[in-house]
The first five atom37 places (N, CA, C, CB, O) and aatype in JSON, in Angstrom:
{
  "aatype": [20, 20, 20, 20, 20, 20, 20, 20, 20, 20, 20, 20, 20, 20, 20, 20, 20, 20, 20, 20, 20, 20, 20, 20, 20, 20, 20, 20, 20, 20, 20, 20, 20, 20, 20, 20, 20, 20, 20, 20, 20, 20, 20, 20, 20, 20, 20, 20, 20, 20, 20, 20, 20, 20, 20, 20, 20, 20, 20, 20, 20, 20, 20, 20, 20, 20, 20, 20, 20, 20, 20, 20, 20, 20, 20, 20, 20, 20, 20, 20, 20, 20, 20, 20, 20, 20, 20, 20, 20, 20, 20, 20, 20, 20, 20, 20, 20, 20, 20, 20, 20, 20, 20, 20, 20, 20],
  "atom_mask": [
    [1, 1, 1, 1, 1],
    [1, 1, 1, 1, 1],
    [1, 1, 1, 1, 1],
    [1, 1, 1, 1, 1],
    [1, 1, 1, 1, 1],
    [1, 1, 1, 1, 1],
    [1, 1, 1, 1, 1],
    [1, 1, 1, 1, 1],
    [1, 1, 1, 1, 1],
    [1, 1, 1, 1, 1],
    [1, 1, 1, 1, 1],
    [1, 1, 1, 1, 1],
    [1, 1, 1, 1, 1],
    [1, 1, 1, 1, 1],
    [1, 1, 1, 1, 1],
    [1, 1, 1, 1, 1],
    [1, 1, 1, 1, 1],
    [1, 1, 1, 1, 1],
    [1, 1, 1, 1, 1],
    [1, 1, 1, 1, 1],
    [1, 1, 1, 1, 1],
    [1, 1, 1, 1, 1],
    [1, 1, 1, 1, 1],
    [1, 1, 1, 1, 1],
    [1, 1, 1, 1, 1],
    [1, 1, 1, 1, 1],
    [1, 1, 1, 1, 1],
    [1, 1, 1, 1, 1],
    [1, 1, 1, 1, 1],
    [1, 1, 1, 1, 1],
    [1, 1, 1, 1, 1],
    [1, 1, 1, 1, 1],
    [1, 1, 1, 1, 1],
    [1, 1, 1, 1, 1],
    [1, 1, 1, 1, 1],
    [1, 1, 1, 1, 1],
    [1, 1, 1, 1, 1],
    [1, 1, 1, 1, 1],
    [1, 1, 1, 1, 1],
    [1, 1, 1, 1, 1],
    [1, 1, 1, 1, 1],
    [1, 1, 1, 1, 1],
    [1, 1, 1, 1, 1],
    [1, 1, 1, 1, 1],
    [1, 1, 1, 1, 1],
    [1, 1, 1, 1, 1],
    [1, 1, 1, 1, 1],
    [1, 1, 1, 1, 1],
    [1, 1, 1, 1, 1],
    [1, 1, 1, 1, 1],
    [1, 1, 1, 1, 1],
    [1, 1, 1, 1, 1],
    [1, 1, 1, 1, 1],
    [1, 1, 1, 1, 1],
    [1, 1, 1, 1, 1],
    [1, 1, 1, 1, 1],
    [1, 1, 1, 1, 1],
    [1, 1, 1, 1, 1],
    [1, 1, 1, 1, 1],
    [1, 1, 1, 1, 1],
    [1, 1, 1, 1, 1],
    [1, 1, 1, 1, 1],
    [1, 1, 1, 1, 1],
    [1, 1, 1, 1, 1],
    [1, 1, 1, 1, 1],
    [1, 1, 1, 1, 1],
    [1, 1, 1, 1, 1],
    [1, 1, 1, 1, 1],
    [1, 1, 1, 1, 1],
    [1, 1, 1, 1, 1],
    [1, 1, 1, 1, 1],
    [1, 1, 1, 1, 1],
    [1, 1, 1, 1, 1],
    [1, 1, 1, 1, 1],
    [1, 1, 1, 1, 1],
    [1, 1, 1, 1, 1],
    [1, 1, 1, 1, 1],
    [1, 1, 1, 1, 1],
    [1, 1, 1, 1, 1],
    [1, 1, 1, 1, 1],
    [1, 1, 1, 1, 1],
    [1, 1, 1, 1, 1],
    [1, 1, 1, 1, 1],
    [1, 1, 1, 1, 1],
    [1, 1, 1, 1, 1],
    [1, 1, 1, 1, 1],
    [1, 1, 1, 1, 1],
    [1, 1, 1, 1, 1],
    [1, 1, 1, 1, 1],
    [1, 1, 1, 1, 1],
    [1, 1, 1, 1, 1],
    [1, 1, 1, 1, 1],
    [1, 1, 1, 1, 1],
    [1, 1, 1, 1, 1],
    [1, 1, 1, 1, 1],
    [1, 1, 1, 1, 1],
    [1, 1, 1, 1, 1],
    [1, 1, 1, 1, 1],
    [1, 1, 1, 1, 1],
    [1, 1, 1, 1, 1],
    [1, 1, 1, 1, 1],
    [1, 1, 1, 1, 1],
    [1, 1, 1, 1, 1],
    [1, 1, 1, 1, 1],
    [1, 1, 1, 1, 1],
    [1, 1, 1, 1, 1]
  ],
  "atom_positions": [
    [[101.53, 78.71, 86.35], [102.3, 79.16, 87.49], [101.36, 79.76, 88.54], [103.37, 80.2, 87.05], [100.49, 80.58, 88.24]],
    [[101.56, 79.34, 89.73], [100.65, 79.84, 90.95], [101.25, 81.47, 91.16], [100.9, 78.7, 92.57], [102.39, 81.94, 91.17]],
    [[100.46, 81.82, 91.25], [100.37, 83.27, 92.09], [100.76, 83.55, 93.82], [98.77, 83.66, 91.97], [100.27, 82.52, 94.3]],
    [[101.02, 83.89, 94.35], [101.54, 83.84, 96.0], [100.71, 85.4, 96.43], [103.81, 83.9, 96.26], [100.2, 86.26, 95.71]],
    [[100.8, 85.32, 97.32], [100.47, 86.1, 98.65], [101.75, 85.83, 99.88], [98.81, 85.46, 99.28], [101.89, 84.8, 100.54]],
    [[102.6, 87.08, 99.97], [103.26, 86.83, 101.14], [102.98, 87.78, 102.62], [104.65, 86.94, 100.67], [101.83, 88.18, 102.47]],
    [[103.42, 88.26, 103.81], [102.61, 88.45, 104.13], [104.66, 88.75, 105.2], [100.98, 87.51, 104.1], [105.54, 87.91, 105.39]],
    [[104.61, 90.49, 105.64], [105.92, 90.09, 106.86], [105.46, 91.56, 107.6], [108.12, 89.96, 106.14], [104.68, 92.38, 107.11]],
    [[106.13, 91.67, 108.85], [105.34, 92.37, 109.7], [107.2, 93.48, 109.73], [104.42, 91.22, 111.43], [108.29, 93.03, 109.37]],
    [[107.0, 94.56, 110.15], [107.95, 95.48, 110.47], [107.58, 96.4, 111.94], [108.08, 96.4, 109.14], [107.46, 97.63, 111.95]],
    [[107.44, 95.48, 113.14], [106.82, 96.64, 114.4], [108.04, 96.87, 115.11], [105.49, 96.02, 115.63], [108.99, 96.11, 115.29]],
    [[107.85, 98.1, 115.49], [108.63, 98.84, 116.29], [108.29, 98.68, 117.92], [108.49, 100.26, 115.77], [109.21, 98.55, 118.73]],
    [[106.75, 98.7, 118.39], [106.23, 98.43, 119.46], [105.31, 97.32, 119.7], [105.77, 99.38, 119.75], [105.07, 96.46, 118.85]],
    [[104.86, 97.35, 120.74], [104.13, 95.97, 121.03], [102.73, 96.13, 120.78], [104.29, 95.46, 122.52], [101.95, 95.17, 120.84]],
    [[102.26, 97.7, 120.39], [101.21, 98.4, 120.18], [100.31, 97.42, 119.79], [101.38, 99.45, 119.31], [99.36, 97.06, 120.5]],
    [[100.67, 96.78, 118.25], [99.76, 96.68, 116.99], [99.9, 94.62, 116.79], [100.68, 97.96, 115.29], [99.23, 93.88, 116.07]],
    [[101.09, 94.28, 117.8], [101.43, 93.0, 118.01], [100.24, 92.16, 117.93], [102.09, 92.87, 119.23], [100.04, 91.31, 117.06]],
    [[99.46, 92.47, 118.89], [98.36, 91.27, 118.29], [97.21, 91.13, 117.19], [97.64, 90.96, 119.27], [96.6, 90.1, 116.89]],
    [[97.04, 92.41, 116.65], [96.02, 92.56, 115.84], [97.54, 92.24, 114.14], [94.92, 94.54, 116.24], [97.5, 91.7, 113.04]],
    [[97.9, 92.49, 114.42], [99.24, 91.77, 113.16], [98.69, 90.78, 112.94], [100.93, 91.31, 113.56], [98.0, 90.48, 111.96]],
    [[99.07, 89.94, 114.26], [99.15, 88.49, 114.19], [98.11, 88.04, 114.16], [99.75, 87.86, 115.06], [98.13, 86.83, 114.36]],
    [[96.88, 88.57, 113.96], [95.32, 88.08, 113.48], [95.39, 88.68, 112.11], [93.83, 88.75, 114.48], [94.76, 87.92, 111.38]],
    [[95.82, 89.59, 111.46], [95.74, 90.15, 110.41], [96.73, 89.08, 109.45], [96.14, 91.69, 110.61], [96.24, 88.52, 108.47]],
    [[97.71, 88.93, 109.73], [98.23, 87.95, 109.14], [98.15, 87.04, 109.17], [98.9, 87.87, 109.11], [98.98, 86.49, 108.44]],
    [[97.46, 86.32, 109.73], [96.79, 85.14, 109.85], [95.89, 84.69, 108.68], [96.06, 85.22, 110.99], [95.75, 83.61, 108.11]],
    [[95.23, 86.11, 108.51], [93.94, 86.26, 107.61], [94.51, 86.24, 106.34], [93.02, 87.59, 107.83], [94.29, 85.28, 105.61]],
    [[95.3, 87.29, 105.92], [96.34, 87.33, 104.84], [96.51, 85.83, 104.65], [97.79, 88.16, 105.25], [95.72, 85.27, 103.89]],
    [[97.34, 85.21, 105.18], [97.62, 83.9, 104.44], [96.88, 82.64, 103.41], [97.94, 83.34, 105.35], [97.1, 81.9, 102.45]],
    [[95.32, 83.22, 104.9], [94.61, 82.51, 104.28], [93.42, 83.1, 102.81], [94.03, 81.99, 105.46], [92.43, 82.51, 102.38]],
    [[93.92, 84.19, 102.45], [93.01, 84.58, 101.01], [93.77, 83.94, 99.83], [92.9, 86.43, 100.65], [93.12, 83.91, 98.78]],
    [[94.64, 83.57, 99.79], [94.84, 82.87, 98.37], [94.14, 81.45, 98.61], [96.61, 82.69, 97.9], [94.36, 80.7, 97.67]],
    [[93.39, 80.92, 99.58], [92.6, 79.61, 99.46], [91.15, 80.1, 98.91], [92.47, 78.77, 101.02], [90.45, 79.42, 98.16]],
    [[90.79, 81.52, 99.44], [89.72, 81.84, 99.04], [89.09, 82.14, 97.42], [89.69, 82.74, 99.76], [87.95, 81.96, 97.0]],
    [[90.27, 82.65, 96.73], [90.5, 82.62, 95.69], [91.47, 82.54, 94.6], [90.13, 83.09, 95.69], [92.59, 82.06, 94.84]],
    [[91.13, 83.0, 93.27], [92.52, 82.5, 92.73], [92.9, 83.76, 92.95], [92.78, 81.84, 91.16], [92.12, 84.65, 93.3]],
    [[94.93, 84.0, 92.64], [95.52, 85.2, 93.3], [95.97, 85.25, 91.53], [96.87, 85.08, 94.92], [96.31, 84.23, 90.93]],
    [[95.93, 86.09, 91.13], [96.12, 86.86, 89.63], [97.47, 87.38, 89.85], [94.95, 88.24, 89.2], [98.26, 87.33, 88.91]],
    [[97.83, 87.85, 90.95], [99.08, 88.82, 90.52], [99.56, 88.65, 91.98], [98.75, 90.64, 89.87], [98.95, 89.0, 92.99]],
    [[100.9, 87.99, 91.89], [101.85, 88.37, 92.75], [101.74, 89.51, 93.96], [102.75, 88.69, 91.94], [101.57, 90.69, 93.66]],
    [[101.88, 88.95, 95.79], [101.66, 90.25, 96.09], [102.13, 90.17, 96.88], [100.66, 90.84, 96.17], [102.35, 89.02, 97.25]],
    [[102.73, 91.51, 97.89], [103.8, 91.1, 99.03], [102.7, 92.71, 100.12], [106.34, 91.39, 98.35], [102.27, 93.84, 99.87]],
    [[102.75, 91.88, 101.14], [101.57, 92.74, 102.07], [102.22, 92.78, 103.45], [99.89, 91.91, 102.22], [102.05, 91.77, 104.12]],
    [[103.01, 93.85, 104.04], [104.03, 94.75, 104.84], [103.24, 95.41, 106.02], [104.74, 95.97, 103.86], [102.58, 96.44, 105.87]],
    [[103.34, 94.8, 107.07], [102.58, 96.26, 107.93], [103.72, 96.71, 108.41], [101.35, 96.07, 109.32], [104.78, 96.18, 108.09]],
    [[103.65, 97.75, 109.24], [104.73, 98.27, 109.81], [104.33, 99.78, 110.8], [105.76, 98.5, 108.53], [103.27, 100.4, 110.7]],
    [[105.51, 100.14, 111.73], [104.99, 101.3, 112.43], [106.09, 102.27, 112.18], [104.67, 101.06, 113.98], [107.15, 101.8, 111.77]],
    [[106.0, 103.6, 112.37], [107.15, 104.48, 112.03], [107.06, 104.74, 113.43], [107.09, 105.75, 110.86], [106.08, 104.74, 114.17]],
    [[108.66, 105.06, 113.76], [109.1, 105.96, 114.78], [107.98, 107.34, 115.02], [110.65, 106.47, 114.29], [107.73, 108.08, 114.07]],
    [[107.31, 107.59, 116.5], [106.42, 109.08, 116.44], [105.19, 108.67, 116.17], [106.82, 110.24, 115.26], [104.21, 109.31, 116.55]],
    [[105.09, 107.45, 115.44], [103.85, 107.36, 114.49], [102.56, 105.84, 115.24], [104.73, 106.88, 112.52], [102.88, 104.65, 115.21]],
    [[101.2, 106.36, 115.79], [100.94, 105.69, 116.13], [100.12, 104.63, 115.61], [100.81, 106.13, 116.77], [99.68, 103.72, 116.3]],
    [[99.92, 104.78, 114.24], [98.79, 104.32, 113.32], [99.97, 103.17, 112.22], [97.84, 106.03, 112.32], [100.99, 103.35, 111.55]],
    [[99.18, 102.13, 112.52], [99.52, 100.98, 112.06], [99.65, 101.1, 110.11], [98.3, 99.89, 112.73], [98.63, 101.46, 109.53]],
    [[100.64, 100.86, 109.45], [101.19, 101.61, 107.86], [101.05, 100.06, 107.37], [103.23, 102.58, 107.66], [101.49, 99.18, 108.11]],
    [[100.42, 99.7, 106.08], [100.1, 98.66, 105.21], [101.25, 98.87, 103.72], [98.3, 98.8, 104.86], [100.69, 99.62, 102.93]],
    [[102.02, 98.61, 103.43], [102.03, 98.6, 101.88], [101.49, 97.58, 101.51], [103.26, 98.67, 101.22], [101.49, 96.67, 102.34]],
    [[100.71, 97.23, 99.89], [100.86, 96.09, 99.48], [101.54, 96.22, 98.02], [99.57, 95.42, 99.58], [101.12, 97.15, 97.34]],
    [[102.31, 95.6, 97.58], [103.06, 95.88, 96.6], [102.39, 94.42, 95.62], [104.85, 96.01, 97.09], [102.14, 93.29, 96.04]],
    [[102.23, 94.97, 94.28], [101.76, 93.65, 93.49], [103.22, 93.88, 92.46], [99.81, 93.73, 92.55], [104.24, 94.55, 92.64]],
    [[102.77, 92.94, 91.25], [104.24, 92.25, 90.53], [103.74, 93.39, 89.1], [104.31, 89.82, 90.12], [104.48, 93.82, 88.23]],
    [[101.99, 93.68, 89.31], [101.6, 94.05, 88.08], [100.53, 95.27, 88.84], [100.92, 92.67, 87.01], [99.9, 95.21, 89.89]],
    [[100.66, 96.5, 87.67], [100.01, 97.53, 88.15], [98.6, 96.8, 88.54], [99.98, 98.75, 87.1], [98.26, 95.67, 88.2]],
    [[97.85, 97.76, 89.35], [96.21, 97.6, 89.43], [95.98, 99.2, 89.93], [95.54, 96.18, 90.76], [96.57, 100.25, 90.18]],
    [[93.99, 98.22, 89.84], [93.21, 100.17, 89.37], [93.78, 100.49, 90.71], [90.84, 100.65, 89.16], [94.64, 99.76, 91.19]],
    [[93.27, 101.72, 91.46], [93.06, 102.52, 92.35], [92.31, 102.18, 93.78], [92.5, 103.38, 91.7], [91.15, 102.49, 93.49]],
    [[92.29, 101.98, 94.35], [91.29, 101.16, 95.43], [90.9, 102.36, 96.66], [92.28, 99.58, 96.27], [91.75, 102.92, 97.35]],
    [[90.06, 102.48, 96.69], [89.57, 103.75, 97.23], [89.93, 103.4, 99.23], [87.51, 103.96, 96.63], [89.69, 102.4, 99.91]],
    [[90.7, 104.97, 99.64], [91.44, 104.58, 100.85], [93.08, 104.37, 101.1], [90.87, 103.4, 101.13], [93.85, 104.59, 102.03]],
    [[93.22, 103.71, 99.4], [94.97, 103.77, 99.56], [95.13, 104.56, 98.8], [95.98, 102.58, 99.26], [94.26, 105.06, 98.08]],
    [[96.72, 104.93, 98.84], [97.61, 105.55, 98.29], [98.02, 104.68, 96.88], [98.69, 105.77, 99.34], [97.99, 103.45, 96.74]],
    [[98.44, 105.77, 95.81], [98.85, 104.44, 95.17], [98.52, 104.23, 93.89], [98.34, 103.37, 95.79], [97.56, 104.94, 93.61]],
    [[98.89, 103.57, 92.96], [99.96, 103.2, 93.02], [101.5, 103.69, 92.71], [99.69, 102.48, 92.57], [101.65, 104.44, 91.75]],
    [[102.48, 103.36, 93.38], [103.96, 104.0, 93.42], [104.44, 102.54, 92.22], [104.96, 104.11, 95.53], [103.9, 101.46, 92.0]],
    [[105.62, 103.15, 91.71], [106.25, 102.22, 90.86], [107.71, 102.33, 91.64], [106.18, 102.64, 89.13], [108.5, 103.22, 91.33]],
    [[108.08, 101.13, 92.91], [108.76, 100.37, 93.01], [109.64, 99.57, 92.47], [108.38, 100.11, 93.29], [109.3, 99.32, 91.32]],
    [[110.94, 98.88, 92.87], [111.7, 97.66, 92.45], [111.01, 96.44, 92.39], [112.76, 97.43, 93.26], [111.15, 95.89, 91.3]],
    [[110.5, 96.0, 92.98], [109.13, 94.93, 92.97], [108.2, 95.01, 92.13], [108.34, 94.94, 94.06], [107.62, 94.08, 91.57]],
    [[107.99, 96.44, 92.0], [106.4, 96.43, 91.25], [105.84, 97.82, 91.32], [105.2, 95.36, 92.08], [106.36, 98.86, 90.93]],
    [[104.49, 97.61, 91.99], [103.52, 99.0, 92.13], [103.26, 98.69, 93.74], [101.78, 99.07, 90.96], [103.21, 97.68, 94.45]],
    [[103.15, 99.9, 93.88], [102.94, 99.59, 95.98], [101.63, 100.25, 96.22], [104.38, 100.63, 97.38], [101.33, 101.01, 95.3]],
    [[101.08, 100.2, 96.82], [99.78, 101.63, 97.29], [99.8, 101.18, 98.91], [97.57, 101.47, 96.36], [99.71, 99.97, 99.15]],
    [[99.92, 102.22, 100.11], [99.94, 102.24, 101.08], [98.89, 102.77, 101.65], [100.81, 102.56, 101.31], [98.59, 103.86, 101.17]],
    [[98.04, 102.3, 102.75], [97.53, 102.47, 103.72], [97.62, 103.11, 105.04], [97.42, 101.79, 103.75], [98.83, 103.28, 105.12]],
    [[97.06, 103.61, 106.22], [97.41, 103.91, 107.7], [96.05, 103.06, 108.01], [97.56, 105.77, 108.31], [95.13, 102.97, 107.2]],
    [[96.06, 102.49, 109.23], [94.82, 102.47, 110.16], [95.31, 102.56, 111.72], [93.92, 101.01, 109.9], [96.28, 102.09, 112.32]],
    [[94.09, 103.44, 112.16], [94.5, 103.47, 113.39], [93.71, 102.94, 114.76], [94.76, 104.66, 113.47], [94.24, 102.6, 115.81]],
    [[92.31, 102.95, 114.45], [92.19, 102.19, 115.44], [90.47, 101.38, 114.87], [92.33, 103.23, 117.01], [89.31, 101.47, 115.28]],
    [[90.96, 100.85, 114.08], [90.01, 99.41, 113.38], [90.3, 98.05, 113.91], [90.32, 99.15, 111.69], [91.26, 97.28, 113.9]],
    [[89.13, 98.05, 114.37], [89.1, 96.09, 114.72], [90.02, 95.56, 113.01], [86.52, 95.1, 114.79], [89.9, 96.01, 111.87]],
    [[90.89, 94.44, 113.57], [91.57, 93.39, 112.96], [90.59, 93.47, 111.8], [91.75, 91.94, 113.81], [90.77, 94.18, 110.81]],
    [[89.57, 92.69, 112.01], [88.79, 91.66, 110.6], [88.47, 92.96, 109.48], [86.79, 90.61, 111.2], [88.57, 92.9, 108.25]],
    [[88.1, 93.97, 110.18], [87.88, 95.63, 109.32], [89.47, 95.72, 108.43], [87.71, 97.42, 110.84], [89.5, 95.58, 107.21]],
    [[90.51, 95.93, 109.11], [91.79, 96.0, 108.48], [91.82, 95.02, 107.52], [92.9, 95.87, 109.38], [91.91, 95.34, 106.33]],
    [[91.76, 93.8, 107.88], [91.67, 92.58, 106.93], [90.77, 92.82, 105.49], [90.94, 91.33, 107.81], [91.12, 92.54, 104.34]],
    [[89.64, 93.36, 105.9], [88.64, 93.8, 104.56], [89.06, 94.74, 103.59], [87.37, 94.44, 104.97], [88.95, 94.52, 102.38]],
    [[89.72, 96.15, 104.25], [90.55, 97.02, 103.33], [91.25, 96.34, 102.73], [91.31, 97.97, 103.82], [90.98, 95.96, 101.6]],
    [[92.82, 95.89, 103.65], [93.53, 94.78, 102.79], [93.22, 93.93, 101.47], [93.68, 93.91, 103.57], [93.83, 94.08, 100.41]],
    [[91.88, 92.77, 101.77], [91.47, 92.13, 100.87], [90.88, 92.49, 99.55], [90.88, 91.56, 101.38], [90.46, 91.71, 98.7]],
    [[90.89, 93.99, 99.51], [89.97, 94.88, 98.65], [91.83, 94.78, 97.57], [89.04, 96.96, 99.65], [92.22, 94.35, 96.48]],
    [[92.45, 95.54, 98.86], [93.49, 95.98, 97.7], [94.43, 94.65, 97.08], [94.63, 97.21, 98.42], [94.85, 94.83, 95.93]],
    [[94.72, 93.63, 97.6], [94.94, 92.48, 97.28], [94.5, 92.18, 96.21], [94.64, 91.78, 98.02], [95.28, 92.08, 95.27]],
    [[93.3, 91.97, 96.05], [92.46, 91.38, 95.03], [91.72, 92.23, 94.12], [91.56, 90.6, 95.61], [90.75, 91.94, 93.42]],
    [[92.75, 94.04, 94.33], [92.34, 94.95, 93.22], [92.6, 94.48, 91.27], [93.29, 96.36, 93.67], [93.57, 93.91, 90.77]],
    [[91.58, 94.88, 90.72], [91.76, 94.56, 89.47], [93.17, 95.13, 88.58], [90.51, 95.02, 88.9], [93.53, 96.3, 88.73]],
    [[93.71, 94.47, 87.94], [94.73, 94.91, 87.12], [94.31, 96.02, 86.23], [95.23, 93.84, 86.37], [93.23, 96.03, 85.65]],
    [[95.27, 97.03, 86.15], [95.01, 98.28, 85.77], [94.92, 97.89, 83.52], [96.64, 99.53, 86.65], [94.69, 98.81, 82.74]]
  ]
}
């Protein structure tokens, strides 16, 4: 059974609009890069007040700790560990991301 990477955006403003849409771009393309072990669903989003761009990534199966996030929470889905960034070039965000994505199973 293949493993997935999904990838959905939650913005409130037009703030973070284009660096999303390079970030998710990137997202899609790491399960070509490697194999994906564990189920994972990867959320950005902005809060009301709040100007710093919010990551969950939620996997299907716990993993270790990934230094930078929060985490892990035990969810309906799974385990989540959340992120903020606020003002990182795209491909930098993408690298945190890819860290916690492709964190080892706990």
């Amino acid at each position: 059974m293949r493993r997935t990477i999904s990838t959905e955006h939650k913005l409130l403003t037009d703030e973070w609009t284009a660096d999303v849409e390079m970030v998710e771009a990137a997202i899609r393309r790491m399960d070509d890069e490697r194999t994906v072990t564990n189920d994972c669903r990867v959320v950005l989003f902005e809060i009301d007040r709040d100007a710093s761009l919010h990551v969950n990534v939620t996997h299907g199966n716990r993993t270790k700790a990934v230094s930078g996030w929060t985490g892990p929470a035990i969810v309906k889905d799974g385990f989540v560990s959340n992120r903020t960034f606020s003002s990182m070039r795209p491909d930098r965000i993408v690298s945190h991301i890819r860290e916690m994505v492709f964190a080892d199973r706990a």
